[in-house]
N, C-alpha and C positions, 0 to 999 in steps of 0.2 A: 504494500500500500504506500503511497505517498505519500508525502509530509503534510502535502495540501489537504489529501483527506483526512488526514488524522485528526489538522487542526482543524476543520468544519466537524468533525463528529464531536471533538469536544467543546465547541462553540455549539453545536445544535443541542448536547449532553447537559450545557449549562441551561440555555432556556428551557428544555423541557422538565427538567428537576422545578424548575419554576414557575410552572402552567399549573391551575387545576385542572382532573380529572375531566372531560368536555361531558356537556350534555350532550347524549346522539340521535334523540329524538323516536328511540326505539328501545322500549325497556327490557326486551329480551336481549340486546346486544350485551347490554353491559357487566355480565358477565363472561361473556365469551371476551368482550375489550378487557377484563381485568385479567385473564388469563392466558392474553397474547401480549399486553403490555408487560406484565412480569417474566416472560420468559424472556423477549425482546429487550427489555431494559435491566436483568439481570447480567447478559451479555453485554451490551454496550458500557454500565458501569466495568466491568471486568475490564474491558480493553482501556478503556480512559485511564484505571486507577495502574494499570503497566503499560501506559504510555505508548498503545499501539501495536502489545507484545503480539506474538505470532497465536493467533486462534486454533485449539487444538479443534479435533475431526468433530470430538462430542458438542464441543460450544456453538463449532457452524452449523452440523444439524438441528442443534437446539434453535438455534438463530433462523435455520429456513424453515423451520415446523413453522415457527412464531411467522414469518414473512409470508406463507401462506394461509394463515388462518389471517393475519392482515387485513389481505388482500381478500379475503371473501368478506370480513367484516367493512371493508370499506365502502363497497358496494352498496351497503343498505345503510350505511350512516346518511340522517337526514339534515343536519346541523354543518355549517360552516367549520363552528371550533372543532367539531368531532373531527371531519374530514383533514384539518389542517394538522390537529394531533394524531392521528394516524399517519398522515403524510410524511409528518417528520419521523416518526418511527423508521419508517418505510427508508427514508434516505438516510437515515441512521445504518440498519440495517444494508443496507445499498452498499456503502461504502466502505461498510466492514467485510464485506461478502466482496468485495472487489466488481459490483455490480452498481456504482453510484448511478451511471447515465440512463439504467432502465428506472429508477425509484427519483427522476429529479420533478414530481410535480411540486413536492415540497420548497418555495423558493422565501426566503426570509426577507 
């Protein structure tokens, strides 16, 4: 990974520790979002807190389970904030997966 992406994951790492939870406009979602954000941002903390270190085999598939349960939750988010906090997930995930240009809706 790049230095470039390293420091946007930990620039995107700090605002999202900073957002509340989004409304998504679907009460069934929200717990499928709180058990794709916690796989998703257990990972992304890990990488920020070792500076980028190299992602073992178990944390990327842990990282693309999360990146596809995402992407079908993203789908039925009806809310602005919802979409925009999964977004940044999404490009979180992106750039750790060395996939940033497919996951760039998210633009700050």
């Amino acid at each position: 990974m790049s230095e470039g992406a390293f420091e946007e994951v930990t620039v995107l790492w700090e605002e999202h520790q900073h957002i509340p939870f989004p409304s998504l406009g679907d009460r069934d979602l929200f717990a499928d979002l709180v058990m794709a954000d916690d796989g998703a941002t257990g990972v992304v903390n890990w990488y920020v807190r070792n500076d980028g270190g190299v992602v073992s085999a178990q944390l990327r598939r842990q990282l693309g389970s999360s990146v596809r349960e995402l992407r079908r939750i993203r789908r039925r988010v009806r809310t602005r904030e919802g979409k925009l906090y999964v977004d940044r997930l999404l490009r979180m995930a992106g750039l750790i997966l060395g996939r940033g240009a497919a996951d760039e809706r998210y633009k700050r």
